[in-house]
C-alpha positions in Angstrom: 47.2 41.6 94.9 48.8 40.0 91.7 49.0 36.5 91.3 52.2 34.8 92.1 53.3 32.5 89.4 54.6 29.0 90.4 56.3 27.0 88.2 54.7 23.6 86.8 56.0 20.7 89.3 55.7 18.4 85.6 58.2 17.7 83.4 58.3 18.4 79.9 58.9 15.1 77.3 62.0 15.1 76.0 61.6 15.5 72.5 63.9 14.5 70.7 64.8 17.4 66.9 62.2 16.4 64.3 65.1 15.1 62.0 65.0 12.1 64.4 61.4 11.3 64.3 61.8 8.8 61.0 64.9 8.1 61.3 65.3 4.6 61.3 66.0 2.8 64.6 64.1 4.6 66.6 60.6 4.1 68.5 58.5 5.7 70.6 58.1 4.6 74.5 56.0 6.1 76.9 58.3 7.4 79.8 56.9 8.0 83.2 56.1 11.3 85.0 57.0 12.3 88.5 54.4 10.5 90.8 54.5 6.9 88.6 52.3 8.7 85.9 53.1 7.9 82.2 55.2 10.5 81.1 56.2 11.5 77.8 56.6 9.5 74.4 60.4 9.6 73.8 61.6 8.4 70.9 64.3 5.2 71.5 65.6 2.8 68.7 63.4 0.4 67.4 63.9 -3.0 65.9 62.9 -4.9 62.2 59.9 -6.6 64.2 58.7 -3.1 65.5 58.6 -1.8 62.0 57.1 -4.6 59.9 54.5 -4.3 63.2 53.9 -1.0 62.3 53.8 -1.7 58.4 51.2 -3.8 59.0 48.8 -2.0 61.4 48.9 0.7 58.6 47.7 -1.7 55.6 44.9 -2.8 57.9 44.7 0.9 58.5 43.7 1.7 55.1 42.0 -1.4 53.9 39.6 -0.5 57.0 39.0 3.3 55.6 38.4 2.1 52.1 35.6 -0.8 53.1 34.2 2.2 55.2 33.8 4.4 52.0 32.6 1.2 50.1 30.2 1.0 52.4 28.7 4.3 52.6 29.0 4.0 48.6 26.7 1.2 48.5 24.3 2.8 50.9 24.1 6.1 48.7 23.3 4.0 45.5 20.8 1.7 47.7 18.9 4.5 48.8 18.7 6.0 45.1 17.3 2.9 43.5 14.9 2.9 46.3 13.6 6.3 45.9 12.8 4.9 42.3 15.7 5.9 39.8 16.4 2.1 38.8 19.8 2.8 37.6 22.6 1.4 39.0 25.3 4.1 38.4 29.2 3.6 38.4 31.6 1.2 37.8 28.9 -1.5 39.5 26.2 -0.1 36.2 24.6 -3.2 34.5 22.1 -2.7 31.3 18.9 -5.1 31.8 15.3 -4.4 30.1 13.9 -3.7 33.9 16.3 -0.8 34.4 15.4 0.7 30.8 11.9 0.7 30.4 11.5 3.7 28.6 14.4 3.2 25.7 12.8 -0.2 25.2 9.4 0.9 24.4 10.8 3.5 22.1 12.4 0.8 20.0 9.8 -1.3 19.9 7.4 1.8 18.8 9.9 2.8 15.9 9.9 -1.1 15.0 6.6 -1.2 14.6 6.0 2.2 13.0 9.0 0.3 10.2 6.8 -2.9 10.0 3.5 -1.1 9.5 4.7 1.5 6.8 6.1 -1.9 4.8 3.1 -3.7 5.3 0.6 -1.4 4.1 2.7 0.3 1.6 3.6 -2.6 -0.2 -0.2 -4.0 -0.2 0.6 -7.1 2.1 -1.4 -5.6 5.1 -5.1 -4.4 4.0 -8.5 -4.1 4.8 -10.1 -1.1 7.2 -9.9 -3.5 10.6 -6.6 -5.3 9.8 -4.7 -1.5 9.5 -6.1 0.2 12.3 -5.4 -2.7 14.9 -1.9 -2.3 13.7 -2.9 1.7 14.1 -4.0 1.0 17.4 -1.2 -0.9 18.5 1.8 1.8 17.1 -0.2 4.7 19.1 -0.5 2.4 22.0 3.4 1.8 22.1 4.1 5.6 21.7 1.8 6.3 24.5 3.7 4.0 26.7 7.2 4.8 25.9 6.3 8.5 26.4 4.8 8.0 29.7 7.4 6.0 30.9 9.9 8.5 30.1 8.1 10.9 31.6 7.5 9.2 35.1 11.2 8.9 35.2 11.9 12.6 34.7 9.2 13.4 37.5 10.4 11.0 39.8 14.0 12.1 39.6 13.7 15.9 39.3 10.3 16.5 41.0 9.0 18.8 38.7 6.1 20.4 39.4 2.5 20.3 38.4 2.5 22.7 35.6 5.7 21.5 33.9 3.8 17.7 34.6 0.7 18.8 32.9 2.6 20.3 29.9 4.6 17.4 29.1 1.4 15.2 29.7 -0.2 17.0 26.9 2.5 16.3 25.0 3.0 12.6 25.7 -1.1 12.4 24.3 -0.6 14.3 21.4 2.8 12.4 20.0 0.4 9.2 19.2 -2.2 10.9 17.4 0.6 12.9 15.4 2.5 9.9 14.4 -0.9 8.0 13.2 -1.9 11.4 11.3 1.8 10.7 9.2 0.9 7.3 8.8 -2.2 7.6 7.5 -0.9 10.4 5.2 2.1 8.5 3.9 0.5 5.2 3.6 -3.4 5.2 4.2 -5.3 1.8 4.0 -6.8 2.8 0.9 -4.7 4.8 -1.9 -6.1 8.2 -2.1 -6.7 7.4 -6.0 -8.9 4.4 -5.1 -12.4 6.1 -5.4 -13.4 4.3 -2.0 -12.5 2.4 0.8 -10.9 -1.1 0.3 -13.2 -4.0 0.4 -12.8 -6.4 3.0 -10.2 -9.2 2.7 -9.2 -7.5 -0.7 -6.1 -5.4 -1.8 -6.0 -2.5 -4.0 -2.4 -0.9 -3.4 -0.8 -1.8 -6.1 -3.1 -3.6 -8.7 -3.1 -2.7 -12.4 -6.8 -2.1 -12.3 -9.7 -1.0 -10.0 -12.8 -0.9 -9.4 -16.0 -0.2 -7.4 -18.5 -2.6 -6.5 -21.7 -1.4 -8.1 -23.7 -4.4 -6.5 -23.5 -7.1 -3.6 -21.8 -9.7 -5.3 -20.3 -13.6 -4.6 -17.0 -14.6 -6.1 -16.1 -17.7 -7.7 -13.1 -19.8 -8.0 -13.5 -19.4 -11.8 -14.7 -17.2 -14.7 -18.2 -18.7 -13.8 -21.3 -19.9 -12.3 -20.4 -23.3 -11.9 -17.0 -22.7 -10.2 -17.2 -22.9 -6.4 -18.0 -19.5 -4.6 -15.1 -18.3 -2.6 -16.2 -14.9 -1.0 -18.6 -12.3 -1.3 -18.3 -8.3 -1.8 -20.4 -5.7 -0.2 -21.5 -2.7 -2.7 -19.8 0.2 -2.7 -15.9 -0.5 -2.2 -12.8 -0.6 -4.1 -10.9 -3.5 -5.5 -8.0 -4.3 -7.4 -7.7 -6.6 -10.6 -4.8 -8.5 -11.3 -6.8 -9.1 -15.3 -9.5 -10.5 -16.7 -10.4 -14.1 -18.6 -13.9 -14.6 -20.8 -16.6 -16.8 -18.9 -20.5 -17.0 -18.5 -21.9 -13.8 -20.0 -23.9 -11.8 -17.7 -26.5 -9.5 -18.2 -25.0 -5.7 -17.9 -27.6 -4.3 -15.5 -27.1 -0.8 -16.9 -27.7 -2.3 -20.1 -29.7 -5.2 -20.3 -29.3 -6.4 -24.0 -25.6 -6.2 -23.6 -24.1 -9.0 -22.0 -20.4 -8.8 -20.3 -18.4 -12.3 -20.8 -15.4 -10.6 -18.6 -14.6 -11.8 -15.0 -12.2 -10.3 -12.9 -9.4 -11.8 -11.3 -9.1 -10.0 -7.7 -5.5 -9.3 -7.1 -3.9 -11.8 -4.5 -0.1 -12.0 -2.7 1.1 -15.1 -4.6 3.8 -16.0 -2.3 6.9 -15.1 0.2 6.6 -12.9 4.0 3.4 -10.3 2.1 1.6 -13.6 1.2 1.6 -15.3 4.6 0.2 -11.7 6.3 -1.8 -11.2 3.5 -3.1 -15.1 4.4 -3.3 -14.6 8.0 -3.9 -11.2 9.3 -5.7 -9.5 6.2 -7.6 -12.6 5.6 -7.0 -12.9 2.3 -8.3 -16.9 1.3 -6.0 -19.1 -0.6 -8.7 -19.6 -3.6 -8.8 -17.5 -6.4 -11.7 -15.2 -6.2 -13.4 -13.9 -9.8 -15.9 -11.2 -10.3 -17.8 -10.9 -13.5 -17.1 -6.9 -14.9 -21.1 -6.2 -14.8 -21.1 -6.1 -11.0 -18.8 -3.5 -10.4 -17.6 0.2 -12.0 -14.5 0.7 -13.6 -11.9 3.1 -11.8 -9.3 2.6 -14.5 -8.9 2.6 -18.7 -10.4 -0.3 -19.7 -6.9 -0.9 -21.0 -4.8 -1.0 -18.1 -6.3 -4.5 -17.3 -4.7 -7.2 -18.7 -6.1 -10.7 -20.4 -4.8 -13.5 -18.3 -3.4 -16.5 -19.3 -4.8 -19.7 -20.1 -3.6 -21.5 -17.1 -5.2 -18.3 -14.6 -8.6 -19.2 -16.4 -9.4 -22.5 -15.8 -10.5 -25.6 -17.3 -12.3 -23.6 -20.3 -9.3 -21.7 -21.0 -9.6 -18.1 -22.6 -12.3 -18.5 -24.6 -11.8 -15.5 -26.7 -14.1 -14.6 -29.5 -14.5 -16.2 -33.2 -14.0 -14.7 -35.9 -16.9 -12.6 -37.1 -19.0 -13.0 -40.6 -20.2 -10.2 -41.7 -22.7 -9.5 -44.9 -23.1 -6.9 -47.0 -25.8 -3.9 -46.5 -29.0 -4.9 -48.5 -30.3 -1.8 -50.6 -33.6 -0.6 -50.6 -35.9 -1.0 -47.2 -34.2 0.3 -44.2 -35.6 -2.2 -41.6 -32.5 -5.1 -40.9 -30.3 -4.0 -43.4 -27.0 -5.3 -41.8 -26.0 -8.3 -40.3 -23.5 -10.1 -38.6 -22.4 -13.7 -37.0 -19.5 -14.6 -34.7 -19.1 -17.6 -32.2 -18.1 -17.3 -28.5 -19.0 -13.9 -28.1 -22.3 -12.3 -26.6 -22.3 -9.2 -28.4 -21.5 -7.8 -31.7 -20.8 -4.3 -32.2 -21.6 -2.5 -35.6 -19.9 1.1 -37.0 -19.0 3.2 -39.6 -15.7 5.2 -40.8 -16.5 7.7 -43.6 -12.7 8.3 -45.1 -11.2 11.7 -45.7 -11.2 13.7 -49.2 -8.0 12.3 -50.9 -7.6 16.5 -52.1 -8.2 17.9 -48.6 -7.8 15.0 -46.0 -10.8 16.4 -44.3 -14.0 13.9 -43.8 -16.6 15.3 -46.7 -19.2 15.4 -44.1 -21.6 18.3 -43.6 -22.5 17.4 -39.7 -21.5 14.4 -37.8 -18.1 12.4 -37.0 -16.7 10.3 -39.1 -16.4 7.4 -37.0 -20.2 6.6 -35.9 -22.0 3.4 -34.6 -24.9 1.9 -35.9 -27.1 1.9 -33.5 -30.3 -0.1 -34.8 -31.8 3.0 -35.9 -35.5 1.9 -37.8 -38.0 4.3 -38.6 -36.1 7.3 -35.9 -36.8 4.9 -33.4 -33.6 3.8 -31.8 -33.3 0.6 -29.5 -29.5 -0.1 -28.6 -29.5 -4.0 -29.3 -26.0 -5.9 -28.3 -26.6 -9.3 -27.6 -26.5 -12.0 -30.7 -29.3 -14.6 -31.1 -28.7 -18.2 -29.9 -26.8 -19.1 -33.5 -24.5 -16.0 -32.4 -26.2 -13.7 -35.2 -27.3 -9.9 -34.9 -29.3 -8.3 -37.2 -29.4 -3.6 -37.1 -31.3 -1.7 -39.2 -29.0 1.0 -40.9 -30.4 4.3 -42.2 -27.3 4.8 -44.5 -29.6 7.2 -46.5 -28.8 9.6 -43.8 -25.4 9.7 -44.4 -25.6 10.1 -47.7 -27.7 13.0 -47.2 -24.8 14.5 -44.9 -22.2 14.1 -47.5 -21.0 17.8 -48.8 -22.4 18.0 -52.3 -19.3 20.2 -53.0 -16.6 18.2 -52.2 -13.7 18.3 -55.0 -13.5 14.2 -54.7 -16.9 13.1 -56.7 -16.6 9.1 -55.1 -16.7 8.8 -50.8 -15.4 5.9 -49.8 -17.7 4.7 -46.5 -16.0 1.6 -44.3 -18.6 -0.8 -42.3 -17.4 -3.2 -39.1 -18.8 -5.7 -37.1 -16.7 -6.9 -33.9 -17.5 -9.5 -31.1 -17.9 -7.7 -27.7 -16.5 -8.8 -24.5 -17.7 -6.1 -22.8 -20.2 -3.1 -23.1 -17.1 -0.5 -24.7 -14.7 -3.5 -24.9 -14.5 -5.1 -28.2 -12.7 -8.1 -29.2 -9.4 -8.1 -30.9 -9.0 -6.6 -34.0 -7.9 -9.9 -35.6 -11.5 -11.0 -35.6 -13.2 -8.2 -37.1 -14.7 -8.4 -40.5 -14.5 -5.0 -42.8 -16.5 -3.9 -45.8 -15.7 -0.5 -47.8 -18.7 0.9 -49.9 -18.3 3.9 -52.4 -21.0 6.6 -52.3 -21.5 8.5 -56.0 -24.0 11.0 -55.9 -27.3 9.5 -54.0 -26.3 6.3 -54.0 -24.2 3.6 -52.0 -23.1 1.0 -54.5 -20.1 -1.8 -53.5 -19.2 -3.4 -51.9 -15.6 -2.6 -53.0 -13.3 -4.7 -50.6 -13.9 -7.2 -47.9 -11.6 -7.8 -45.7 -11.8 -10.5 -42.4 -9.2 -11.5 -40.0 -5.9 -10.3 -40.2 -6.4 -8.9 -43.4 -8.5 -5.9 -41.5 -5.3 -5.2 -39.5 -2.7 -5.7 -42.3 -4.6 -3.5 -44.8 -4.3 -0.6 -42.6 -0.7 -0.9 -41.6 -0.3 -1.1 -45.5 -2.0 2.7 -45.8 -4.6 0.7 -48.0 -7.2 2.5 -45.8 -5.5 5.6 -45.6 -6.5 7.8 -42.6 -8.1 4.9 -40.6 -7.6 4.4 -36.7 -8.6 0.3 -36.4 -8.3 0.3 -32.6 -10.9 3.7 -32.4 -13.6 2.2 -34.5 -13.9 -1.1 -33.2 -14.7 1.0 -29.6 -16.9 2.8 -31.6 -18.9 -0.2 -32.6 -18.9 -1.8 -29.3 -19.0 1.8 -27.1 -22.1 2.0 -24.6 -24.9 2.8 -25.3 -25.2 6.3 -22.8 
């Protein structure tokens, strides 16, 4: 049997046409149902009270929604610092060191990687220790920043083991890759220098180098009665800043040659390179000097400079006299030749036979024409240097023998034959040419007659810039005479 529909006993609200609902002066009231229930909201005129009412519940409204979303903000970003991100993102983002531990080590690793390439490239920083603590630190610092960033990257995206272990490798190899460039591009020694650096000494950057070819002591002066002020180990490299003329000392290579040089070791004089040359290469503030028999020359003699009299002492330069030299006595061969000079050690000897004025070719059948006497007596030669107490030294010369190697054929009957005599500083390091005394001899036939010209002083130096000794090279003989013996 079907249902029997009964209407509702309730009443429907009056509402009232949706043009009405905001139309001012009207308010919704509750009205009340059939059986004292509240009944439907009908819509009556309201008053200016009832609205500024309303107006004001809806501000509190809002304001109440907008704290509830700050609120859940601030909870979002509180639980993302605590699951380790450190950031603080938004509007609310403040930069401190704590929150950027990463970018801060990087900064400070390119700092130092800028303050170790000036250090040791401009010489103030050196030594083997002092440049690999700085090493040690840069690498350090890399390693740090790397791992840093790395642990931030994990913690946020959670990658997993093999990405981790990748990146790890990485993060080890960056520090051993940037010491590799440093090393290349500014090593602690120059790659020129022929070995490592002494201790507490520079070499990037001197005029001159050399090795250590002994333990030696240092001295605040060009000699053995100036206070000691370090010592060197054999077998290391050191630059010069020059040289000043002190104590001879015996040349252990060469015993009867004595070497009156001392070297200045090079030294930061003042500003930033000299206080870290001071303090963390441990450079002392004394001037240290090493006499030239103790160590090996990596440089031309000439690239090391005499220094001035106020760098040498209370002796001042002490250069050599001027030299006195006699002339060859004929006949026996034995101490023939023999010269004198004051403040020098040595005194080198040597010969120039000039070219045929027709040909401008030596007239010599074997043999150089620059030669030094050696002290040859009876073919026995002995390679004496060092003058007597008076400053004297005395060679035998065989000049026979040269005459014998004089071309019998040569168009120009008359050789001229040029003898020197120069103090010596230093075995292949003669004195200046200024103080060199000069003979010429003529040779006709068999026999050496002369002497011709002599010339001492600045007259040896002037003659030849005249073209009076046409063909002669001054500054190569008077190596010759004082050249080594080997």
């Amino acid at each position: 049997m079907a249902p029997v529909h009964t209407p509702s006993s309730r009443r429907h609200p009056t509402v009232p046409p949706l043009a009405d609902l905001d139309a001012p002066g009207r308010r919704p009231v509750r009205a009340a149902r059939a059986g004292g229930e509240p009944g439907a909201t009908l819509w009556t005129p309201r008053t200016g009270e009832d609205a500024d009412e309303q107006a004001a519940a809806a501000q509190r409204a809002v304001a109440d929604e907008r704290a509830a979303v700050a609120r859940a903000v601030l909870a979002e970003r509180a639980a993302a610092a605590s699951a380790g991100d450190g950031r603080t993102p938004g509007p609310l983002r403040r930069w401190t060191v704590a929150g950027y531990p990463a970018p801060v080590a990087l900064g400070l690793a390119a700092l130092l990687v800028a303050l170790r390439l000036w250090l040791v490239g401009s010489g103030a920083l050196f030594g083997t220790g002092p440049v690999r603590a700085l090493d040690a630190a840069v690498a350090a610092t890399v390693l740090l920043a790397l791992a840093l960033a790395l642990s931030r990257e994990v913690a946020a995206k959670k990658v997993d083991r093999g990405v981790a272990a990748r990146r790890l490798a990485v993060v080890l190899a960056v520090p051993v890759l940037v010491l590799a460039g440093l090393t290349l591009v500014a090593p602690a020694t120059p790659a020129s220098a022929p070995a490592a650096g002494c201790p507490t000494a520079p070499v990037r950057g001197a005029p001159f180098v050399a090795v250590t070819a002994a333990d030696a002591g240092a001295h605040s002066g060009p000699g053995r009665s100036y206070a000691t002020t370090g010592r060197f180990p054999t077998g290391c490299a050191v630059g010069f800043a020059g040289y000043c003329l002190g104590d001879p000392v015996p040349n252990p290579t060469w015993p009867s040659w004595a070497d009156r040089r001392w070297l200045l070791v090079d030294r930061r004089a003042d500003g930033p390179a000299a206080l870290v040359a001071r303090h963390l290469s441990g450079e002392p503030a004394a001037p240290r000097f090493l006499p030239s028999a103790v160590v090996a020359a990596a440089d031309p003699e000439d690239a090391l400079p005499q220094l001035s009299t106020a760098e040498c002492g209370r002796e001042g330069l002490r250069v050599a006299g001027q030299v006195s030299l006699d002339d060859v006595v004929p006949g026996p061969i034995d101490s023939n030749l023999s010269a004198r000079v004051t403040r020098a050690a040595n005194v080198g000897f040597a010969r120039w036979v000039a070219p045929d004025p027709t040909t401008g070719v030596p007239p010599l059948l074997r043999g150089e024409s620059y030669q030094q006497i050696t002290g040859v007596a009876a073919d026995r030669s002995d390679h004496p240097g060092a003058t007597g107490p008076s400053g004297r030294r005395t060679v035998s010369w065989n000049y026979r023998s040269l005459i014998r190697d004089l071309d019998t054929g040569r168009r120009t009957r008359e050789a001229t034959v040029a003898v020197l005599a120069v103090g010596c500083e230093a075995p292949s390091v003669p004195a200046a040419a200024e103080t060199a005394a000069l003979t010429t001899y003529s040779v006709v036939g068999v026999r050496l007659s002369g002497p011709e010209r002599r010339l001492t002083g600045k007259q040896v130096p002037t003659a030849v810039a005249r073209g009076q000794l046409r063909g002669l090279d001054l500054r190569r003989l008077t190596k010759v005479a004082c050249q080594s013996p080997l």
